[in-house]
C-alpha positions in Angstrom: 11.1 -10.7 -60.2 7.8 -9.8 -62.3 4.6 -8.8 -60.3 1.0 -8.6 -61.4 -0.4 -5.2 -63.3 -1.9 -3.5 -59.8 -5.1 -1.5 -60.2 -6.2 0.9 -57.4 -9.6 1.7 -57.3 -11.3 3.8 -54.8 -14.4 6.8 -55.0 -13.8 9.4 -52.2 -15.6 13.0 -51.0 -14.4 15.7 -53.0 -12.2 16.8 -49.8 -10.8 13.3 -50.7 -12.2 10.7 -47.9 -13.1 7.6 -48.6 -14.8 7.2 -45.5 -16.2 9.6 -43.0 -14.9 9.7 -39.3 -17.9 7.3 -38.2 -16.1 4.8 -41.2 -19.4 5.4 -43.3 -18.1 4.6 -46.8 -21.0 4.5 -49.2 -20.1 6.6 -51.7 -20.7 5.2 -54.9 -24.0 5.8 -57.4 -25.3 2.6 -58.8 -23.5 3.1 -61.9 -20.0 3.6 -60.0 -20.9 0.4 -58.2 -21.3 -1.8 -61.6 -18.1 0.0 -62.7 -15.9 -1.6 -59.8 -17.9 -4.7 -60.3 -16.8 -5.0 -63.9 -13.0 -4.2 -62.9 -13.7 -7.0 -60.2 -14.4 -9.6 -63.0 -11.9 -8.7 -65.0 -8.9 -8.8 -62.1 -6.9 -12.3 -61.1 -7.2 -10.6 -57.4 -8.5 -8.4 -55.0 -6.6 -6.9 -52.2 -7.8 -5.2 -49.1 -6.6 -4.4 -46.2 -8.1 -5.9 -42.5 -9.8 -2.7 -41.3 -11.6 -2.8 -44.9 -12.8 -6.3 -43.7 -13.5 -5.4 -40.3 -15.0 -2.0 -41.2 -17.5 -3.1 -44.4 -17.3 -7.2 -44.2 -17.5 -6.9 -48.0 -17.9 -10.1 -49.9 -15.3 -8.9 -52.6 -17.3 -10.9 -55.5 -18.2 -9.7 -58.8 -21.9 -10.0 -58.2 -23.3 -7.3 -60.3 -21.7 -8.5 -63.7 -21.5 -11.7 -65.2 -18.3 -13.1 -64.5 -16.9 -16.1 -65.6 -15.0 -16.6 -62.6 -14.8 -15.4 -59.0 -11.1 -13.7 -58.3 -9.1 -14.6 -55.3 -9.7 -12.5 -52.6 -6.5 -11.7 -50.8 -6.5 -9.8 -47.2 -3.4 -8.1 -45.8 -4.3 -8.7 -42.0 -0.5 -8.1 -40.4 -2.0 -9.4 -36.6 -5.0 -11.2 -38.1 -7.5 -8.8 -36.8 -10.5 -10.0 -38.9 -13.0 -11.8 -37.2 -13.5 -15.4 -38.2 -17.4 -14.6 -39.4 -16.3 -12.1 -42.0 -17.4 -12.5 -45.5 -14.3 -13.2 -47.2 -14.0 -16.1 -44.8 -17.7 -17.6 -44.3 -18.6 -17.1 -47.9 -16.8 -19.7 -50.2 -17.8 -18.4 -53.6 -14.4 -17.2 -54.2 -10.8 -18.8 -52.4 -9.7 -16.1 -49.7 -5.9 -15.9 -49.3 -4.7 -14.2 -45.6 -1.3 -12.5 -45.6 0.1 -12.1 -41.8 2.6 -12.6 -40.0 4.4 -14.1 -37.1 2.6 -12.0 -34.2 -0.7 -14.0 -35.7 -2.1 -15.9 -33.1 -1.6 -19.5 -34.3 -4.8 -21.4 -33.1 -6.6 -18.5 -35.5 -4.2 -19.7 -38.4 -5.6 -23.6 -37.6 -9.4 -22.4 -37.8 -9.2 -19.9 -40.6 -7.2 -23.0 -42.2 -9.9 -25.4 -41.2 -12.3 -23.2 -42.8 -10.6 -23.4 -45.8 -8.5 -20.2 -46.1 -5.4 -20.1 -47.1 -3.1 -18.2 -44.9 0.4 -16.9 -45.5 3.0 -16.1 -42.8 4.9 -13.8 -44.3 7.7 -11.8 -41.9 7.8 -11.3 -38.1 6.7 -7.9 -37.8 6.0 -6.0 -41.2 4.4 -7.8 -44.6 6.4 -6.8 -47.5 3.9 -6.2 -50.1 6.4 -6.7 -53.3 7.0 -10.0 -52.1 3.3 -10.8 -51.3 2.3 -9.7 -55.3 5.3 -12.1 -56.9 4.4 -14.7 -54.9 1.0 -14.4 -56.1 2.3 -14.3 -59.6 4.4 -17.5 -59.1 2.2 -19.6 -57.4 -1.3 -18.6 -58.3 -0.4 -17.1 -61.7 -2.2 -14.3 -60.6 -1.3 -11.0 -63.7 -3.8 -8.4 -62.3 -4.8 -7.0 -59.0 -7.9 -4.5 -58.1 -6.8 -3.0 -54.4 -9.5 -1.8 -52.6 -7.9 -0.4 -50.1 -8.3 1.3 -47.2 -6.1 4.4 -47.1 -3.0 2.7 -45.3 -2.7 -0.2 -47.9 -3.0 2.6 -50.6 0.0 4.2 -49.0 2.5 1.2 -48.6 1.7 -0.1 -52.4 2.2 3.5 -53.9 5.0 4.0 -51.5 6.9 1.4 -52.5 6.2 2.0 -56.3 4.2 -1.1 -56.4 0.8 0.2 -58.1 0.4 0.6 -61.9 -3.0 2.7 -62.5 -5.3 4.7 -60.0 -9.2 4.8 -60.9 -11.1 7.1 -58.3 -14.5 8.4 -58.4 -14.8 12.0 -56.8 -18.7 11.9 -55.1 -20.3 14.9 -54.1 -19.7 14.8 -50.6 -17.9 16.9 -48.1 -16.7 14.3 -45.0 -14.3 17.0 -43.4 -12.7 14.3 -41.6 -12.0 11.0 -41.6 -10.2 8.1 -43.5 -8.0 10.1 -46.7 -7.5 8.2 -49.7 -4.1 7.7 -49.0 -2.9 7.7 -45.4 0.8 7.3 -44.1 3.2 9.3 -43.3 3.4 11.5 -47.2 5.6 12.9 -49.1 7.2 16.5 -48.1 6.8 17.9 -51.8 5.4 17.0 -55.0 9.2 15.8 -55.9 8.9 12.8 -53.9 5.7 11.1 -54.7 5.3 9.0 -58.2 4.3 10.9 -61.8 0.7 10.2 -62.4 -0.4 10.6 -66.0 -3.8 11.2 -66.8 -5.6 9.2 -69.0 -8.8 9.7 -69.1 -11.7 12.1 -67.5 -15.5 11.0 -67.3 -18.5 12.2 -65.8 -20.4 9.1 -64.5 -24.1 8.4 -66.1 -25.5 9.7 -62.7 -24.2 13.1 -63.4 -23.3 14.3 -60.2 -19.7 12.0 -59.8 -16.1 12.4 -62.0 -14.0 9.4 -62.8 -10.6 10.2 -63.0 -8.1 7.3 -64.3 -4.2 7.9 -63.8 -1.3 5.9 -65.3 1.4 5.6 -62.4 4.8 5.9 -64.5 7.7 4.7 -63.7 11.1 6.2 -62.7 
């Protein structure tokens, strides 16, 4: 079955946090910001995952560019943790799309679905993320998806040789502990893990961040 072009997109600490152990996570630079803001309006999609939502409540909306149209906003909330005030449900600039499962509490589904969300119950304990991206390319014709993580939804999608391209901003910060870039349970060598290819290297117009941009190739 075909699958949208997946996009990861992430800035992280030089010691490679994306958030520190507090779950601070503002580490972009203006310019970095607009970057992610243009990829947002040039995607079919944007994937997160719950603590994301519960964490930073981020609208997930191209506001800092000109876009000609808002992309679906799709959260992968396994026991629909998010709280029913978050962004991506309250604020109906863009359609929100809920993957859980069947552990969701069901009067939840009924008042996220009152509120207009759309929520899919997919699997009884895990969410299989391949089947979440084709259905999205069936049925909402959906061909490219930014991921903004956090660290465990980076894991699964590379893990299961799901993600296309990585775009990560290394910021000049030192966290020292806290949420990694990628966090599961790794790979034991470099054998293992996919072939990244690198593209392209820029130093952001702030001069103190590096953009790095890999192509994840195939097998």
């Amino acid at each position: 079955m075909p699958k949208p072009y997946v996009i990861i997109v992430s800035a992280a600490s030089i010691d490679g946090r994306i958030a520190s152990k507090t779950g601070y996570s503002r580490l972009s630079c203006p310019f970095d910001l607009r970057r992610l803001h243009e990829v947002r309006a040039s995607v079919d999609a944007i994937m997160v995952g719950a603590n994301t939502v519960i964490n930073d409540d981020p609208s997930l909306t191209p506001r800092y560019v000109k876009a000609i149209r808002n992309p679906i906003r799709v959260v992968i909330d396994g026991k629909l943790r998010i709280p029913l005030t978050a962004k991506v449900v309250t604020n109906k600039e863009a359609p929100t799309i809920i993957v859980t499962t069947e552990q969701a509490d069901r009067n939840k589904i009924a008042q996220l679905m009152n509120m207009s969300v759309e929520v899919w119950v997919m699997g009884k304990e895990r969410i299989n993320l391949k089947d979440v991206l084709e259905r999205l390319f069936m049925e909402k014709n959906v061909k490219r998806v930014l991921v903004e993580g956090g660290g465990h939804l980076n894991w699964e999608l590379i893990k299961e040789g799901l993600v296309d391209e990585i775009r990560l901003t290394i910021s000049p910060y030192v966290f020292g502990a806290g949420t990694s870039f990628i966090e599961g349970e790794g790979y034991p060598t470099t054998i293992e893990g996919p072939r990244l290819r690198l593209k392209s290297v820029n130093i952001c117009e702030c001069g103190q961040e590096v953009i790095l941009n890999y192509i994840v190739e195939g097998d």
